[in-house]
C-alpha atoms as an extended CHARMM CRD file, in Angstrom:
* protein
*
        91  EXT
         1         1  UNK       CA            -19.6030000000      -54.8050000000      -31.8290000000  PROA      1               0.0000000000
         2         2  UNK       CA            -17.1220000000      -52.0740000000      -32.1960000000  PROA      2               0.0000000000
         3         3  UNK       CA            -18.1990000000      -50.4040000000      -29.3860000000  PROA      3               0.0000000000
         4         4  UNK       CA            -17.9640000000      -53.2790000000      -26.9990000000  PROA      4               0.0000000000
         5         5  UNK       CA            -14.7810000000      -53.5150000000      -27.7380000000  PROA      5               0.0000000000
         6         6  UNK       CA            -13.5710000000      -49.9360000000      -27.6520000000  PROA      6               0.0000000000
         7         7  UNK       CA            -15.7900000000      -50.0180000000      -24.0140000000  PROA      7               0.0000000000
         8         8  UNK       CA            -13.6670000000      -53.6220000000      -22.7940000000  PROA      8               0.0000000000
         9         9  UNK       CA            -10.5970000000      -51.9670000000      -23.9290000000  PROA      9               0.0000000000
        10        10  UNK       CA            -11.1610000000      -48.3250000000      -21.8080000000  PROA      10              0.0000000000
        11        11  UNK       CA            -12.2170000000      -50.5600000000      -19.0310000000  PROA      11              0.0000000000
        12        12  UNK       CA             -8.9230000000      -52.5460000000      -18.9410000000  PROA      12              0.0000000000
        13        13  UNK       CA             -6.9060000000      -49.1080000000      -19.3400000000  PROA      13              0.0000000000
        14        14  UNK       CA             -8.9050000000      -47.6320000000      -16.0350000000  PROA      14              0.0000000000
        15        15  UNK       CA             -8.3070000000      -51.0150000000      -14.2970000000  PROA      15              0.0000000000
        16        16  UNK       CA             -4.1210000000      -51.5890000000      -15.4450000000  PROA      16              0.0000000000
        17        17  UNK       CA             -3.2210000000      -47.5880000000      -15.4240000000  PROA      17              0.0000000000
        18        18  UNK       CA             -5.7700000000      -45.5290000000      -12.9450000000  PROA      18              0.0000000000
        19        19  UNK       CA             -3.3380000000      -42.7690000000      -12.1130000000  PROA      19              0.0000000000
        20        20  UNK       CA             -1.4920000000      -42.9370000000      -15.6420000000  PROA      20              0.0000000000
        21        21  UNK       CA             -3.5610000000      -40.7850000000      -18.2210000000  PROA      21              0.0000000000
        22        22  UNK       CA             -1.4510000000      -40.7940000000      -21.5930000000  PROA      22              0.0000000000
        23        23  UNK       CA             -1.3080000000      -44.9530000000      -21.8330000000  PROA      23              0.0000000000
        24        24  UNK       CA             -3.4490000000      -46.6200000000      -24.8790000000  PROA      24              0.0000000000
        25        25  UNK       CA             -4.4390000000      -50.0680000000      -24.6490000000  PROA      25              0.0000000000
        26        26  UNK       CA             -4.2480000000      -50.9850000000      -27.9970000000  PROA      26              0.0000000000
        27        27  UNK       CA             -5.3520000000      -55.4280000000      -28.0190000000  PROA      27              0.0000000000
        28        28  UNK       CA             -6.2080000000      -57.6500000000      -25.1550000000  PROA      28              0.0000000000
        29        29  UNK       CA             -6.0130000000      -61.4510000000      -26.5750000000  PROA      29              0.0000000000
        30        30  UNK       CA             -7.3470000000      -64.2050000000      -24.6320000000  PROA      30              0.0000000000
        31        31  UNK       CA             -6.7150000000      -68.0110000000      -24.6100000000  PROA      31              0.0000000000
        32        32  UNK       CA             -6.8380000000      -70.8780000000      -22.5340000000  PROA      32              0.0000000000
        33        33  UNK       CA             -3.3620000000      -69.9620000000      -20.7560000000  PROA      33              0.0000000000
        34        34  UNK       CA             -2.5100000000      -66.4150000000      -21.0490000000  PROA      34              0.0000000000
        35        35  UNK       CA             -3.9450000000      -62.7250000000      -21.7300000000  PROA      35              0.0000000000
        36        36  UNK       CA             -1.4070000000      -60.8140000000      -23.6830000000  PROA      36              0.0000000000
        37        37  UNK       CA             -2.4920000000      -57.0640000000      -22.7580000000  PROA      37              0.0000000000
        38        38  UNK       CA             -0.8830000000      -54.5970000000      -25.8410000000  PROA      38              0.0000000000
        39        39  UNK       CA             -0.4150000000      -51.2920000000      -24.4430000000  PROA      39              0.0000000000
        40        40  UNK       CA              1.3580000000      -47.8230000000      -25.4310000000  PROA      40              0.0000000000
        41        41  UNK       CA              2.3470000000      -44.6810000000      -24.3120000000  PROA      41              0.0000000000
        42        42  UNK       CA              0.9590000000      -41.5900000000      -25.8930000000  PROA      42              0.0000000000
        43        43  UNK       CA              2.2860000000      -38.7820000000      -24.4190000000  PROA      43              0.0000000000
        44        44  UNK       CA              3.2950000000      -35.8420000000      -26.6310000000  PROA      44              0.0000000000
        45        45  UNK       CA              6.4660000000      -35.4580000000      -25.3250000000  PROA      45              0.0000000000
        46        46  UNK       CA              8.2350000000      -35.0610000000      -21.5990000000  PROA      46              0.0000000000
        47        47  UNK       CA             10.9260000000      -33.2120000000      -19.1730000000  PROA      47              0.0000000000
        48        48  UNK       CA             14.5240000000      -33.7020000000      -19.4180000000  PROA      48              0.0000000000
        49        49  UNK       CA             14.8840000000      -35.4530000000      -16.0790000000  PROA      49              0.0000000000
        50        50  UNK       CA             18.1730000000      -33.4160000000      -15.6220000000  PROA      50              0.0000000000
        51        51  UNK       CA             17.4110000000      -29.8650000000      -16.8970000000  PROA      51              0.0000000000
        52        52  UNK       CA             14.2100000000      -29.8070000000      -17.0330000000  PROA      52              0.0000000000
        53        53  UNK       CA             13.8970000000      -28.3280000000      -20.0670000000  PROA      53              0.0000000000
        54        54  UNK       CA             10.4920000000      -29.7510000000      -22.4970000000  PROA      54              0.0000000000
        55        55  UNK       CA             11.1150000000      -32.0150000000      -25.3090000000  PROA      55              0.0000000000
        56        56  UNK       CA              8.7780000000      -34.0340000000      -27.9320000000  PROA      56              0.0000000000
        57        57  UNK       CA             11.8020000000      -35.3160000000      -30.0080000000  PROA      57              0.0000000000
        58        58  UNK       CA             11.3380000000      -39.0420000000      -29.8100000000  PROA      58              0.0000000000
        59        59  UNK       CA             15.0040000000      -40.8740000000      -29.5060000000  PROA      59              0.0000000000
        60        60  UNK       CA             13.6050000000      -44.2260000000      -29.7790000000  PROA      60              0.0000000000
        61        61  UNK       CA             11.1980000000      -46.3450000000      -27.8220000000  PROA      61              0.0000000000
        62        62  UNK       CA             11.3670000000      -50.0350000000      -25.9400000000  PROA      62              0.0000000000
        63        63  UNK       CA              8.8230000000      -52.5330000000      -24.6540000000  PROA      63              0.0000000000
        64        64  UNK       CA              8.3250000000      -53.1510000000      -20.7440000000  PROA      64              0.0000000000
        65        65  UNK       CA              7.0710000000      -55.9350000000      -19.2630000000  PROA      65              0.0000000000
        66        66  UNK       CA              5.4130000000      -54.7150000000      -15.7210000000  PROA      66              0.0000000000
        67        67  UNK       CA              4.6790000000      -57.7900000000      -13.2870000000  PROA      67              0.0000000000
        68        68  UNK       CA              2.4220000000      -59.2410000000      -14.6840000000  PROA      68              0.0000000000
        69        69  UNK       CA             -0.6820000000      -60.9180000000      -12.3140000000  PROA      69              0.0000000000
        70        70  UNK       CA             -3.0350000000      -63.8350000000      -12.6150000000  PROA      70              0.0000000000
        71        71  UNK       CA             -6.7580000000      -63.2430000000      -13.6240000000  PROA      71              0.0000000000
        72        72  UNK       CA             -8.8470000000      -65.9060000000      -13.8780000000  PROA      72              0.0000000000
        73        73  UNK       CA             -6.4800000000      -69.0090000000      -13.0030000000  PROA      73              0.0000000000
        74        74  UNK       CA             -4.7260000000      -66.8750000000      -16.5760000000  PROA      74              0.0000000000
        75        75  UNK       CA             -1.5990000000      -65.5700000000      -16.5040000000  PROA      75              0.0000000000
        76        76  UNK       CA             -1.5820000000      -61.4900000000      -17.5580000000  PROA      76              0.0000000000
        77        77  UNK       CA              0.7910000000      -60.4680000000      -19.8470000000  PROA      77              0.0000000000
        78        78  UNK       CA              1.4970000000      -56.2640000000      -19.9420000000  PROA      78              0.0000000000
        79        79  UNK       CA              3.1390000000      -55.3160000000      -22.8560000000  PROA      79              0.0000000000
        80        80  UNK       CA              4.0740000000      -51.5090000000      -22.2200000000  PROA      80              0.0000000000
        81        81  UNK       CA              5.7860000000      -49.6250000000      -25.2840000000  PROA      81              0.0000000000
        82        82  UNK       CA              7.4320000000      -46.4210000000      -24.0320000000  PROA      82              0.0000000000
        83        83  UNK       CA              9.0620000000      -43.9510000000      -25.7860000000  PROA      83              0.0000000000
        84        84  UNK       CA             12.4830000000      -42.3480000000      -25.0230000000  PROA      84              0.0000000000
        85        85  UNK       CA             12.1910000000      -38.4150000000      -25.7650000000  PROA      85              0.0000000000
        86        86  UNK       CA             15.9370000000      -36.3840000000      -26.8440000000  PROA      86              0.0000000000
        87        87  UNK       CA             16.7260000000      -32.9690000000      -24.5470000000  PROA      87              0.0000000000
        88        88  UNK       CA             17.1020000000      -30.1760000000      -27.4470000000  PROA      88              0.0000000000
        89        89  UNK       CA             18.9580000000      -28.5320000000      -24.0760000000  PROA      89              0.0000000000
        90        90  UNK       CA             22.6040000000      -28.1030000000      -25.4670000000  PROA      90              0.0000000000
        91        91  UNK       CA             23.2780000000      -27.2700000000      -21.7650000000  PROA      91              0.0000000000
């Protein structure tokens, strides 16, 4: 059973993120109204987007809420958490 779900889970991570590659989809849920979709992001760190310089200090992290689009007659609920990285840069 495990493996179904670990399958259903890397299914719904190539179908919601094709072109993103460090994104775990951690829970799908599904009831009569709404599928809650519990995602993260796992990479190990990023760019400063003003000097460029590499950092994997993480500052803090928030939850997104991409559109989210009917399946089913359901509505689809993306719950992104992303993570804010600090620039060790002193420049």
């Amino acid at each position: 059973m495990f493996r179904a779900v670990e399958e259903v889970l890397l299914r719904l991570k190539e179908l919601l993120f094709p072109s993103i590659a460090d994104v775990a989809v951690l829970s799908v849920d599904v009831n009569i109204a709404i599928v809650p979709v519990n995602a993260q992001c796992t990479a190990d760190g990023a760019a400063c987007p003003v000097c460029g310089a590499w950092s994997n200090r993480v500052h803090g992290s928030y939850l997104r809420f991409p559109s989210d689009v009917p399946s089913g007659g359901r509505r689809v609920v993306l719950q992104l958490r992303v993570r804010r990285f600090s620039c060790g840069n002193s420049g």
